[in-house]
GUDREN-892582 format. One line per field, with one value per residue (C-alpha): x, y, z. Coordinates in nm, 2 decimals, padded with zeros to 4 digits. Example, Ala and Ser with C-alpha at 12.3 -4.5 7.8 and 13.67 -1.06 7.14 Angstrom:
! GUDREN-892582
c1 <- c(01.23|01.37)
c2 <- c(-00.45|-00.11)
c3 <- c(00.78|00.71)
***
This chain:
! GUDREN-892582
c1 <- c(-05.43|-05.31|-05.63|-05.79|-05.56|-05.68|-05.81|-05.50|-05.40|-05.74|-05.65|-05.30|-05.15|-04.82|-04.45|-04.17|-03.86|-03.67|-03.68|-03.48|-03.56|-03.73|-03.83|-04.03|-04.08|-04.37|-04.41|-04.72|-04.87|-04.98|-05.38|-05.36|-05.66|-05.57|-05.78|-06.03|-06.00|-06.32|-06.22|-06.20|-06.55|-06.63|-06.47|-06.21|-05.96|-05.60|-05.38|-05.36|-05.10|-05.16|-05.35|-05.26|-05.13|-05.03|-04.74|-04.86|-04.58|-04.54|-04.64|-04.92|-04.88|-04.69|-04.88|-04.76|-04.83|-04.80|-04.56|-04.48|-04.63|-04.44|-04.36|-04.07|-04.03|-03.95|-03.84|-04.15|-04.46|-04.41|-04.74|-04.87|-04.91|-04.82|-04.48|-04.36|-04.22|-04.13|-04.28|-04.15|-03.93|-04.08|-04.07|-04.40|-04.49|-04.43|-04.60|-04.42|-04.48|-04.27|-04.44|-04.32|-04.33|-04.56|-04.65|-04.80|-05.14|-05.23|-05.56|-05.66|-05.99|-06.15|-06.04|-05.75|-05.51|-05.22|-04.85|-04.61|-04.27|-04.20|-03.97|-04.05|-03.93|-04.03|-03.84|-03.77|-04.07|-04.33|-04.66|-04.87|-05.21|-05.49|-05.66|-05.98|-06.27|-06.26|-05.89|-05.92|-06.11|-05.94|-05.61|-05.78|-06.03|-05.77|-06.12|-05.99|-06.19|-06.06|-06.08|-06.40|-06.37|-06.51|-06.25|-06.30|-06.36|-06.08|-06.13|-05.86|-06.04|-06.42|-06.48|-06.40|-06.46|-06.19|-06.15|-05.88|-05.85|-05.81|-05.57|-05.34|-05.41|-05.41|-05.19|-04.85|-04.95|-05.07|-04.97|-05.15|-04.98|-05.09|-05.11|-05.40|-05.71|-05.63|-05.86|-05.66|-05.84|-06.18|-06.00|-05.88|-06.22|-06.35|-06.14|-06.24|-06.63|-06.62|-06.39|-06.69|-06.97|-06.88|-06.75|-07.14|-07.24|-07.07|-07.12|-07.36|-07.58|-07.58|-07.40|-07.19|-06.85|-06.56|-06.32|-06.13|-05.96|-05.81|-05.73|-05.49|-05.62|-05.42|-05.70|-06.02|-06.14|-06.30|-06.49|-06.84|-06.79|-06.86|-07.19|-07.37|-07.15|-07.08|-06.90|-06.76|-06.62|-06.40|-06.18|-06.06|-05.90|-06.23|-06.30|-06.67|-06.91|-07.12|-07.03|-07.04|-06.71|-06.51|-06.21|-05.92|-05.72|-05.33|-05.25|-04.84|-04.91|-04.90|-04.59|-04.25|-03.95|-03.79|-04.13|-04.08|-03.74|-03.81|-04.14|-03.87|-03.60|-03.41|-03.05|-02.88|-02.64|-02.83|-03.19|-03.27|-03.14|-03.31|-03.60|-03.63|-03.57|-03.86|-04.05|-03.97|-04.04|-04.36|-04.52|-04.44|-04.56|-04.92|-04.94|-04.96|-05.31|-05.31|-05.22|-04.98|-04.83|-04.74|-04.57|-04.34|-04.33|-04.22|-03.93|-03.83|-03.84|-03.65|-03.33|-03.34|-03.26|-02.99|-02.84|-02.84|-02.70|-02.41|-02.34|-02.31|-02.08|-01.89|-01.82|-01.70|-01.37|-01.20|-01.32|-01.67|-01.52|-01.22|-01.16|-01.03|-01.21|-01.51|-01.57|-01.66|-02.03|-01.98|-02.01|-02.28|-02.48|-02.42|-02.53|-02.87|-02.97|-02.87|-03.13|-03.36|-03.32|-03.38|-03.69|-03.78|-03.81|-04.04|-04.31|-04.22|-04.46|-04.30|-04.02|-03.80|-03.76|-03.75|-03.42|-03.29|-03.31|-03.12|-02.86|-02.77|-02.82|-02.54|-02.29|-02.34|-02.33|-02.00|-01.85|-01.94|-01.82|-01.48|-01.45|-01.58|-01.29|-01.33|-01.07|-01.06|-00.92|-00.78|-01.12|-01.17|-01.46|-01.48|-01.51|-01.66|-01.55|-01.49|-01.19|-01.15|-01.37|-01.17|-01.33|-01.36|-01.60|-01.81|-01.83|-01.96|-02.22|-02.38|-02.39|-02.56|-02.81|-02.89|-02.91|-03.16|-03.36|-03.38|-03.68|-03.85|-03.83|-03.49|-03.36|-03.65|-03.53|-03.76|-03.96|-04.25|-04.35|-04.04|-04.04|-04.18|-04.46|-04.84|-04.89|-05.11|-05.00|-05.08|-04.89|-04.82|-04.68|-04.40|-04.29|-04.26|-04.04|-03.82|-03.74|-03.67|-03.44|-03.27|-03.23|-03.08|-02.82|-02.77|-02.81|-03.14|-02.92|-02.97|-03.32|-03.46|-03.53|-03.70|-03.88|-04.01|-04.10|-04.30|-04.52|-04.56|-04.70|-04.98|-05.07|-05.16|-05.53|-05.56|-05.24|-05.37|-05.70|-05.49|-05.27|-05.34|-05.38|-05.72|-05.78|-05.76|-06.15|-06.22|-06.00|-05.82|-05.60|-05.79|-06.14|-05.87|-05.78|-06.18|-06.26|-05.95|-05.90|-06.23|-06.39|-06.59|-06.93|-06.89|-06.95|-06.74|-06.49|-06.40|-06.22|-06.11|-05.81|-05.89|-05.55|-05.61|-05.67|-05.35|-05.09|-04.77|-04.57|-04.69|-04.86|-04.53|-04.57|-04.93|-04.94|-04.64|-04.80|-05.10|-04.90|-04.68|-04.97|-05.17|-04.93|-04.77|-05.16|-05.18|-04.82|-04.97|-05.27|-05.11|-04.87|-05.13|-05.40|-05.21|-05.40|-05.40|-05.64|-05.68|-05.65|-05.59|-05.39|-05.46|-05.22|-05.34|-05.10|-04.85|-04.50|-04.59|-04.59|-04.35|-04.08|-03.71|-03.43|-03.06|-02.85|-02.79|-02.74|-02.80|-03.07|-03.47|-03.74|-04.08|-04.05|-03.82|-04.01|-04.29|-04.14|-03.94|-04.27|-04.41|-04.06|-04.15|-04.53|-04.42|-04.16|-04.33|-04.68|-04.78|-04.73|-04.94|-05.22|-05.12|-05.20|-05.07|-05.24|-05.04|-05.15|-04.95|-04.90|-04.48|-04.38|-03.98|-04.01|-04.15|-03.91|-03.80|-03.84|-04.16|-04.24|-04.05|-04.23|-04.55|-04.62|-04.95|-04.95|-05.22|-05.08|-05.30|-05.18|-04.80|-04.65|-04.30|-04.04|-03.87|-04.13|-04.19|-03.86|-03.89|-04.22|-04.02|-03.75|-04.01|-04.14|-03.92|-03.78|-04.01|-04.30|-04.11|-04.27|-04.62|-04.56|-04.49|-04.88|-04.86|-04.79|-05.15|-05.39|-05.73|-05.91|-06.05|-05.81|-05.49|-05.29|-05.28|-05.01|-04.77|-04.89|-05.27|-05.27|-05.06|-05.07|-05.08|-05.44|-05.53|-05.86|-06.11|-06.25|-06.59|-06.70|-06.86|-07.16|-07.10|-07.19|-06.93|-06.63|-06.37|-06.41|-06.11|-06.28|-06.16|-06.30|-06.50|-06.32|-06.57|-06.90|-06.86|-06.66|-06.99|-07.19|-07.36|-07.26|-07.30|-07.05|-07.10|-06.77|-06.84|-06.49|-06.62|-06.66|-06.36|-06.16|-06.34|-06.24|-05.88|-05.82|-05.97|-06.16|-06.39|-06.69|-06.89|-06.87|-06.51|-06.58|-06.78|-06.52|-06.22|-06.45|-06.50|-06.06|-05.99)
c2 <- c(06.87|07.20|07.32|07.08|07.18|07.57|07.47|07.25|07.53|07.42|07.12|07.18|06.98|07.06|07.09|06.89|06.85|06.54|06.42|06.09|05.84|05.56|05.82|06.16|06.36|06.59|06.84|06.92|07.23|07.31|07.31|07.05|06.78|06.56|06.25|06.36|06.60|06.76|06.94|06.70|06.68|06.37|06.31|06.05|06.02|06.14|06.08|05.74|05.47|05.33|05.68|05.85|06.19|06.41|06.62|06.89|06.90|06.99|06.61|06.68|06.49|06.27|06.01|05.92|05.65|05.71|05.46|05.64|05.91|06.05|06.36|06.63|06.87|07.22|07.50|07.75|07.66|07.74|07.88|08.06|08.44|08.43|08.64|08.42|08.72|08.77|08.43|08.20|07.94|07.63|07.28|07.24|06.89|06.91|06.65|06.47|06.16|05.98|05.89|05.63|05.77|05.52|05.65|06.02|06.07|06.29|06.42|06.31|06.45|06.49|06.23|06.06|05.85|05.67|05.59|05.42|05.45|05.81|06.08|06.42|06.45|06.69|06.99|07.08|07.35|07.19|07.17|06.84|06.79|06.53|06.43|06.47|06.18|06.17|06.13|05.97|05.68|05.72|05.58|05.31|05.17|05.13|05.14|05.11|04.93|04.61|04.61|04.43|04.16|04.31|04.15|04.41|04.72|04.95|05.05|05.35|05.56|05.55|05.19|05.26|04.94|04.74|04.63|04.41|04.32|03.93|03.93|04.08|03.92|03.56|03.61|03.67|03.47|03.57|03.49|03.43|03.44|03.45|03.23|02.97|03.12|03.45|03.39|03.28|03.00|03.19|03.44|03.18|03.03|03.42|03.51|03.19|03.29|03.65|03.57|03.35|03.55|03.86|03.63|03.51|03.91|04.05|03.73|03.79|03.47|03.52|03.15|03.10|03.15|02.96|03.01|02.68|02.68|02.34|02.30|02.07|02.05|01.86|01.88|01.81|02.17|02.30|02.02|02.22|02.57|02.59|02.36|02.64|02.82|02.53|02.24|02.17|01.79|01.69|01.37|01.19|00.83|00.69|00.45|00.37|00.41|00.69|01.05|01.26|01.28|01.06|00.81|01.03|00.87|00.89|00.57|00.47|00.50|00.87|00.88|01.03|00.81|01.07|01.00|00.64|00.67|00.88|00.60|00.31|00.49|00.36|00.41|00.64|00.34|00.02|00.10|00.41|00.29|-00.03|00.17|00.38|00.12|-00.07|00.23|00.31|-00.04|-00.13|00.20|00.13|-00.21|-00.08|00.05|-00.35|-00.49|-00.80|-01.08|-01.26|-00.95|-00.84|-01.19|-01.10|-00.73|-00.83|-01.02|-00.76|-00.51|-00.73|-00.86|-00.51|-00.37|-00.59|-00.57|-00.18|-00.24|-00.45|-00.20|00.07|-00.14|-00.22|00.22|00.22|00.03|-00.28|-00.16|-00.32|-00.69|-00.68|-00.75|-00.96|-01.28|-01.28|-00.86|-00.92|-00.91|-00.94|-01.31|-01.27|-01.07|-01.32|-01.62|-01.42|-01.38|-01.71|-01.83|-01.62|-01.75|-02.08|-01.98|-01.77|-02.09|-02.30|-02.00|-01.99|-02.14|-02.06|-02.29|-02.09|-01.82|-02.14|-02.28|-01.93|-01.87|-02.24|-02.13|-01.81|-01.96|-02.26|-01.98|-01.76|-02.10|-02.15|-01.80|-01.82|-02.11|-02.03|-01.77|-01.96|-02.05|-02.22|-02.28|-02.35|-02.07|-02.15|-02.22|-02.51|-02.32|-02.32|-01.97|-01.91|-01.64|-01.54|-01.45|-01.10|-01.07|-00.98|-00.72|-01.00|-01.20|-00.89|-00.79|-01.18|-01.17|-00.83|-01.00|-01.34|-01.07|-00.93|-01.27|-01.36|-01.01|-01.06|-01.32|-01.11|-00.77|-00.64|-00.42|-00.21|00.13|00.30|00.56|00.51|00.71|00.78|00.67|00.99|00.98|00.94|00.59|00.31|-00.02|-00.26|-00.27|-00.64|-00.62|-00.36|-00.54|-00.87|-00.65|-00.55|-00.88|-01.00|-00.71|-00.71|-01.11|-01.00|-00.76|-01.01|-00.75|-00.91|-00.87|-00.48|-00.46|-00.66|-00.37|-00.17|-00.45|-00.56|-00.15|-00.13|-00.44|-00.30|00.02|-00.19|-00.39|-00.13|-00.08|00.25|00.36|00.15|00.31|00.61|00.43|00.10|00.05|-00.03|-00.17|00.14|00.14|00.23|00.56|00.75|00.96|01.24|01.20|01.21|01.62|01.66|01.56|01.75|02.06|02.09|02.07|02.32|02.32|02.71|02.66|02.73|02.41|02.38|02.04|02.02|01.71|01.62|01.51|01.43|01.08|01.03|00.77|00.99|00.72|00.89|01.22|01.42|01.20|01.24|01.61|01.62|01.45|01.64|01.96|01.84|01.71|02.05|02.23|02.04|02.03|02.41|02.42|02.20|02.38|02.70|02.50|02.38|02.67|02.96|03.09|03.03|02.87|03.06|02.82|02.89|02.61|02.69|02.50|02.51|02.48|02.53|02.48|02.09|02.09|02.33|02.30|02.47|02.23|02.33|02.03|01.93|01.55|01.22|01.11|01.19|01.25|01.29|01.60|01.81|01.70|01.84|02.13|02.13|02.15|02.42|02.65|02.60|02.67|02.98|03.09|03.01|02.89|03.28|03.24|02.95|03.07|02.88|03.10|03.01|03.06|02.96|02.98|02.93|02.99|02.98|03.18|03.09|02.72|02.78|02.75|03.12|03.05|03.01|03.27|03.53|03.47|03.58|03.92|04.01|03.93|03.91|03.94|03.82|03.79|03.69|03.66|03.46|03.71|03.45|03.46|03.86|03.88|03.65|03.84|04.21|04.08|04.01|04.41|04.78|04.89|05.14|04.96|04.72|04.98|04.94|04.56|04.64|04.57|04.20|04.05|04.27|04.20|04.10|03.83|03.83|04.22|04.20|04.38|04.37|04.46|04.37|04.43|04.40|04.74|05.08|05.12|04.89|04.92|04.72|04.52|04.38|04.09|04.00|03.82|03.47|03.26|02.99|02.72|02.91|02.86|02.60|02.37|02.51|02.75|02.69|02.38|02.45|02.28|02.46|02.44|02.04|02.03|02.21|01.98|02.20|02.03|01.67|01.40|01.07|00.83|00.52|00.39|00.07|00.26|00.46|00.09|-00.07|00.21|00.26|-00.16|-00.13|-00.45|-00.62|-00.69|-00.60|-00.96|-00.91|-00.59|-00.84|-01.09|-00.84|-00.66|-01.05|-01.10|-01.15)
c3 <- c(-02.90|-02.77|-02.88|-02.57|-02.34|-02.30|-01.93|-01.80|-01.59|-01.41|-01.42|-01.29|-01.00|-00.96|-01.18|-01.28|-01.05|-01.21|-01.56|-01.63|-01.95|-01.67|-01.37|-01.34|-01.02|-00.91|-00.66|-00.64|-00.50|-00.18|-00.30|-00.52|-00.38|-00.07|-00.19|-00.47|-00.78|-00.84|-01.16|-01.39|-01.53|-01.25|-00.93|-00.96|-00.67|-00.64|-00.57|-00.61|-00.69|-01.01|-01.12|-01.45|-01.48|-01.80|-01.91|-02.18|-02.47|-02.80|-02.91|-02.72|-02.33|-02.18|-02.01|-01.69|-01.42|-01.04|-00.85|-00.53|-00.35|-00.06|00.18|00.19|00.48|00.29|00.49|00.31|00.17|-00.22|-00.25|-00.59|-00.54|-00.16|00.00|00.30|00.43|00.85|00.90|01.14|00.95|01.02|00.83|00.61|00.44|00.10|-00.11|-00.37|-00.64|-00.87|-01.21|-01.49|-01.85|-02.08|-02.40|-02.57|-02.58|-02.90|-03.06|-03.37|-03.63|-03.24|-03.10|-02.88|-02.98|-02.79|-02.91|-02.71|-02.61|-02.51|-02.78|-02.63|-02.22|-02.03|-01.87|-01.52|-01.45|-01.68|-01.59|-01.48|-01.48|-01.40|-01.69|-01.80|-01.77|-02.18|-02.19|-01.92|-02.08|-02.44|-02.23|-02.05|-02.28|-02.61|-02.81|-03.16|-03.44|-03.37|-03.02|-03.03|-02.68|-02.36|-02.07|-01.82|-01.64|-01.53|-01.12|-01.15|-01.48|-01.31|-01.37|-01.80|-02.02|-02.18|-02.48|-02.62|-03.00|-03.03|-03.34|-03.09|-02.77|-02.89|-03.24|-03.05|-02.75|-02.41|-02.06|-01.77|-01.47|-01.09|-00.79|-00.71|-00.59|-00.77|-01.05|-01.35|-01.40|-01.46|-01.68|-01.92|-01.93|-01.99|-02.23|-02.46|-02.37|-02.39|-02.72|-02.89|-02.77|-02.94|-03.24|-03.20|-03.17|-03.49|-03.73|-04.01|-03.98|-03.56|-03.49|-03.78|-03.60|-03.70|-03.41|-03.24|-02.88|-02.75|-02.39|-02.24|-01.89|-01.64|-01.28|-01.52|-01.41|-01.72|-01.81|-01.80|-01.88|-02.16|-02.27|-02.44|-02.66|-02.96|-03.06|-02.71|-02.71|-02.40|-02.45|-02.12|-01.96|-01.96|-01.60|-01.69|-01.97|-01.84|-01.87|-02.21|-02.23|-02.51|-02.49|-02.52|-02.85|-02.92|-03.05|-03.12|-03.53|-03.50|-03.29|-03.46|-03.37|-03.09|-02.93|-02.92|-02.87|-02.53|-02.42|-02.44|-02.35|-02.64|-02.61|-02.90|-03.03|-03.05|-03.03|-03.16|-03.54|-03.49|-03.36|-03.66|-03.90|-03.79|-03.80|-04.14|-04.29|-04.12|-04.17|-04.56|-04.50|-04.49|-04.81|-05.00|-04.92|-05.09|-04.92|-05.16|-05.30|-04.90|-04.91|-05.16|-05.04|-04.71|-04.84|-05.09|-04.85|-04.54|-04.77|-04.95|-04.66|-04.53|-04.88|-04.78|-04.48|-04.59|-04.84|-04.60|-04.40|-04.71|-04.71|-04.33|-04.45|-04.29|-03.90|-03.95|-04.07|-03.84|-03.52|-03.18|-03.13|-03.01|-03.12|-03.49|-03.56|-03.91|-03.87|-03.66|-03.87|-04.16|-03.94|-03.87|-04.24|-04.32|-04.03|-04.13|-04.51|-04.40|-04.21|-04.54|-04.77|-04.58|-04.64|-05.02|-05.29|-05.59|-05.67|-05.90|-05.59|-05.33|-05.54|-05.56|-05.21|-05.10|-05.38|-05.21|-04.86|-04.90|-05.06|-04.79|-04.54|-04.72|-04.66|-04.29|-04.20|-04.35|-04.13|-03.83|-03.55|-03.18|-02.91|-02.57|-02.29|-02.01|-01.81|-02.05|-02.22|-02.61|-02.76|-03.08|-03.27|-03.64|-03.82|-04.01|-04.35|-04.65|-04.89|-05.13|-04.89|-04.86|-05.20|-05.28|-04.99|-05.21|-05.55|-05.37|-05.23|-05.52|-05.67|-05.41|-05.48|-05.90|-05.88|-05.64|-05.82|-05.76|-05.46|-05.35|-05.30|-05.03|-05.12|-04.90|-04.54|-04.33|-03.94|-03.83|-04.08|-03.90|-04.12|-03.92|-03.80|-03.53|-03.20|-03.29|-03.57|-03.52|-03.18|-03.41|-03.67|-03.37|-03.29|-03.67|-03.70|-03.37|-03.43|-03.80|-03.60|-03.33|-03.07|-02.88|-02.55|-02.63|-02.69|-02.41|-02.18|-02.46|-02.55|-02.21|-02.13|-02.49|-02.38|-02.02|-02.21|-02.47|-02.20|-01.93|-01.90|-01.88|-02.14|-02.37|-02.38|-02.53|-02.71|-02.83|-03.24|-03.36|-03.71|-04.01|-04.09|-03.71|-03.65|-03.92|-03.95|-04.08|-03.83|-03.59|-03.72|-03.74|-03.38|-03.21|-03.43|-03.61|-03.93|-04.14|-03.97|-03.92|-03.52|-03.23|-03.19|-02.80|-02.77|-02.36|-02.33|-01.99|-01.85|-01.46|-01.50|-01.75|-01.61|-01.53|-01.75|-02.07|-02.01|-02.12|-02.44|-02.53|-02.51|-02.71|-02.98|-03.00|-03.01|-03.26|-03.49|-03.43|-03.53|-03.82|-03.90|-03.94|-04.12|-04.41|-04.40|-04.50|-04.72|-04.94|-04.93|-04.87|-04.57|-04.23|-04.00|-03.65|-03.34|-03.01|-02.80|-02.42|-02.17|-01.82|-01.49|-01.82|-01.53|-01.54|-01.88|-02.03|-01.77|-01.84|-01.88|-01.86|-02.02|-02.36|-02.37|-02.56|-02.35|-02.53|-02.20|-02.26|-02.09|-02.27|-02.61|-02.46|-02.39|-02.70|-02.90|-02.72|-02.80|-03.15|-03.15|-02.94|-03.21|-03.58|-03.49|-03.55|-03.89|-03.95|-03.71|-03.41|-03.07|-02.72|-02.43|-02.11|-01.74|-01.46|-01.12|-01.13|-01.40|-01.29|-01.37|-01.73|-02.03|-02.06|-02.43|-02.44|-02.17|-02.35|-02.66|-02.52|-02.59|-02.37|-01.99|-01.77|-01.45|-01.15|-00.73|-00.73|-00.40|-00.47|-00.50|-00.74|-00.96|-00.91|-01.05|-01.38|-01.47|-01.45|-01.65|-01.92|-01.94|-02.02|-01.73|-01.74|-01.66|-01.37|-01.12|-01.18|-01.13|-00.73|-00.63|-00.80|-00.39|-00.32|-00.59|-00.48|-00.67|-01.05|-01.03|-01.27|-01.48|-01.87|-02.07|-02.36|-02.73|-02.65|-02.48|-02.53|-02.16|-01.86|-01.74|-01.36|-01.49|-01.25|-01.47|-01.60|-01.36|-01.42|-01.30|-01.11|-01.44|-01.64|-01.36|-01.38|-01.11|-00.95|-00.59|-00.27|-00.03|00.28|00.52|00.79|00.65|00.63|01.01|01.16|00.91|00.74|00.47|00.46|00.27|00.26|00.22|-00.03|-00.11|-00.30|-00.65|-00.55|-00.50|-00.82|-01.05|-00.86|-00.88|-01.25|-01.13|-01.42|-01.30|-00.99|-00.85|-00.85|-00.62|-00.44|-00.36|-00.27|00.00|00.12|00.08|00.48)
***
């Protein structure tokens, strides 16, 4: 390295003045250029904010970045091999900067090589010079041998290429921040191009490229980018028939219980164990297909588990069987499986299990009704009620259970899919479950509400598109993995989830279950193969989605699951091959978990001061200065850094034809005021796909509705 710095003293601009671990200043000397440096091999102007200037050392220089460039009035003109001798003392403008120590720039074999952080400081008298065009560009451009993606060209180091390596940019997640119109939108849709076409570049067989991105987009903006380049299927709320996009698919089956649990807003007493116990037992349900045998099965299954139940009990002591009249559900519950007995042996064919189960239903009769009471308060209204259960009573209702089990098979002990397990069944069926179960537990006053909100969600049009349960043969569970991850045809796999047109009731719940089952998806894979399967999640307008939350209480939302999610992709799904890509435009109202586990930023136009703030707190202090031009940045200009980059380098972006932009530019209000545009207004389709109206007749008649 020293060995290529023979000529800095021509390349010499001024000396050290101040040396602190975050700050270095410059005075530089009275014939050091005004505005361009000519002796650098090329002119490149200086000085500039945001230009890069070196400090020779023994490690070989210190690169620095210029944040502030200012005057000092001296009293002489410090000029080399000049005596200010019997001149008039009069101020002279002494030129100052202020530069931000980033990494070393050393030589290596012939060529340059960066390391970051900083080790060897300066002294107070050192030399600083402008570097040359070749260091200039070894800085910017970050060319090593994996830096293979073209995202850029740097305006401060002669318009230099960059290159960022993907296994960095999108293995530890990436960023991209910046308010609307300042081109984020067209750099996430560059980065996936760019990404794929110089996958398509370097693969041996040309378009063998197995590389997956899947975008959650919530405005419908990315729709058409990317036709060309693959495998690109796009999955929306479908209004009409036309259109190539598909029926976007998330039916209940595949839901975990805290999912359901936030949908119906199940309560954590009452519904929520219900809830889960229904899950359990008619996700198991599905695995007997013959008709007769799921007779039997059912039965088996139901009295096994309120054999279980009372058992448990049974452990909790004399509390669940005692209480003040009218408070003990003991007799309650008995009454319910008694009912439900009864209702049992009318269905029953075989007589040696129908005389079993009238045997155990008049001993069980006979236990409840001992225990039965009435009397009259002082409204003149007869109270029922039951007196306390003795352990005796409960230990004969078990042996009369297991009585009523033996000719069926004996107590089944589950062992099939849990309630969060992605097993199908209909809608139908688990809401008729509920009911058995809540009627069982005498607690249909609880469920009501849940029940009435679960209905409101099958019956909706447009939710129910999404996630209404077909029959097994028609969607399974793995094509569901092959259409929105990918399978192994060795193309591109771009699958775009179109979210504009999802109802706001479950939106938070749908991408939360696609996130969960991607990444669970990717955990197995590497569980049972060993290796990992590179996917890139993009999240678009990412603050709607992944908001912060501050409280910690009982109550399950749709949106802090989805958010909950997202904090675990961000933390673990490295290991298992899982990328994030975020975008947003306010960086302060994402979960800081998620934001701080990004380690590459692309940092567009960001005017808010609040969210100015929240990005610096995510960088060293040392870089917190270069970050003061984010209010100023032109469009489709940014800054990268993080891990992708040794250095911060301000990118103007490849730029994009007008096909390959998200539908995301700027209206013309005046273009269409002058009418040089022209727009017709036809509400009727609007209204027929807003009402969701049948036919067109019924169009027909509404228009015709005085």
């Amino acid at each position: 390295m020293n060995q290529n710095f023979d000529n800095i003293r021509h390349r010499s601009i001024g000396t050290v003045e101040f040396v602190s671990p975050k700050e270095i200043k410059v005075i530089l000397e009275t014939d050091a250029p005004l505005s361009t440096s000519l002796n650098t091999g090329v002119p490149q102007l200086f000085p500039r904010v945001n230009g890069i200037l070196l400090v020779p050392n023994e490690a070989g220089a210190l690169i620095g970045i210029i944040t502030w460039i200012g005057i000092e009035y001296s009293p002489y003109p410090k000029r080399k091999g000049y005596k200010d001798f019997d001149l008039v003392d009069l101020p002279f403008p002494l030129r100052k900067l202020s530069l931000s120590p980033l990494g070393i720039l050393k030589e290596k074999d012939g060529k340059y090589e960066i390391e970051r952080g900083v080790y060897s400081y300066p002294s107070v008298g050192d030399i600083v010079i402008v570097p040359s065009q070749e260091q200039l560009k070894a800085i910017v451009q970050n060319k090593d041998e994996n830096a293979r993606i073209k995202i850029g060209v740097s305006p401060m180091a002669a318009n230099a290429a960059v290159f960022v390596d993907p296994d960095k940019l999108f293995g530890r997640h990436l960023a991209i921040l910046g308010n609307t119109g300042s081109g984020k939108s067209c750099s996430v849709a560059g980065l996936i191009r760019w990404s794929i076409e110089s996958a398509k570049n370097e693969s041996a067989n040309n378009e063998s490229v197995n590389a997956r991105f899947i975008i959650f987009d919530p405005n419908g903006e990315y729709g058409t980018c990317f036709k060309e380049l693959g495998n690109v299927k796009s999955y929306e709320v479908k209004i009409r028939e036309e259109g190539e996009a598909q029926q976007l698919k998330v039916p209940s089956w595949m839901w975990n219980s805290w999912e359901w649990a936030s949908i119906a807003q199940a309560s954590a007493r009452t519904q929520r164990p219900i809830l889960r116990r229904a899950l359990r037992e008619i996700k198991n349900s599905q695995n007997v297909d013959i008709e007769k045998d799921n007779k039997i099965y059912y039965l088996r299954r139901y009295y096994s588990s309120c054999l279980i139940e009372i058992k448990s009990d049974l452990n909790k002591g004399v509390t669940a069987f005692k209480g003040k009249p009218g408070k003990n559900d003991f007799g309650k519950k008995l009454k319910s499986i008694i009912n439900d007995i009864s209702k049992d042996i009318e269905n029953i064919l075989d007589d040696e299990i129908k005389m079993e189960f009238n045997n155990v239903k008049n001993k069980l009769k006979g236990i409840e009704l001992n225990h039965y009471k009435t009397f009259t308060n002082e409204n003149n209204e007869t109270i029922e009620y039951y007196e306390d259960f003795e352990k005796n009573d409960i230990e004969e209702v078990i042996k009369n259970l297991s009585n009523l089990l033996e000719p069926l098979g004996g107590i089944l002990i589950y062992e099939g899919p849990d309630e969060d397990s992605p097993v199908f069944f209909k809608n139908e069926d688990f809401l008729a479950h509920i009911e058995r179960l809540a009627q069982q537990a005498n607690q249909q006053q609880y469920l009501d509400f849940f029940l009435m909100r679960v209905r409101s969600l099958f019956t909706d049009k447009r939710i129910a598109s999404v996630i209404n349960t077909e029959t097994s043969s028609e969607i399974k569970f793995e094509k569901w993995l092959e259409e929105y991850i990918g399978s192994n045809d060795n193309h591109p796999s771009i699958t775009i989830v179109d979210l504009s047109l999802l109802p706001s009731e479950i939106l938070y719940l749908v991408v939360s279950v696609m996130a969960r089952i991607i990444f669970e998806a990717h955990h197995r894979y590497k569980k049972q193969t060993g290796q990992t399967l590179p996917t890139v999640l993009v999240v678009d307008e990412a603050h709607n989605l992944i908001k912060r939350y501050e409280t910690e209480d009982d109550n399950i939302s749709g949106q802090r699951l989805c958010t909950q999610i997202f904090e675990k992709i961000a933390k673990e799904g490295r290991k298992f091959g899982v990328g994030l890509v975020l975008a947003s435009q306010r960086p302060s109202e994402l979960s800081q978990t998620v934001l701080s586990q990004c380690n590459t930023f692309l940092l567009h136009r960001i005017v808010s001061d609040r969210d100015q703030e929240m990005v610096k707190k995510l960088v060293p202090d040392t870089m917190g200065g270069i970050l003061n031009e984010l209010p100023v940045l032109p469009s489709r200009k940014a800054i990268l850094l993080g891990w992708v980059t040794p250095l911060p380098v301000l990118v103007e972006m490849n730029e994009l034809s007008e096909e390959q932009r998200p539908k995301s530019k700027d209206p013309e209000f005046w273009n269409v005021w002058i009418n040089k545009e022209e727009r017709n207004i036809d509400w009727g389709p609007i209204v027929y796909d807003w009402q969701q109206l049948k036919e067109s007749n019924e169009r027909e008649n509404s228009n015709d509705t005085p």
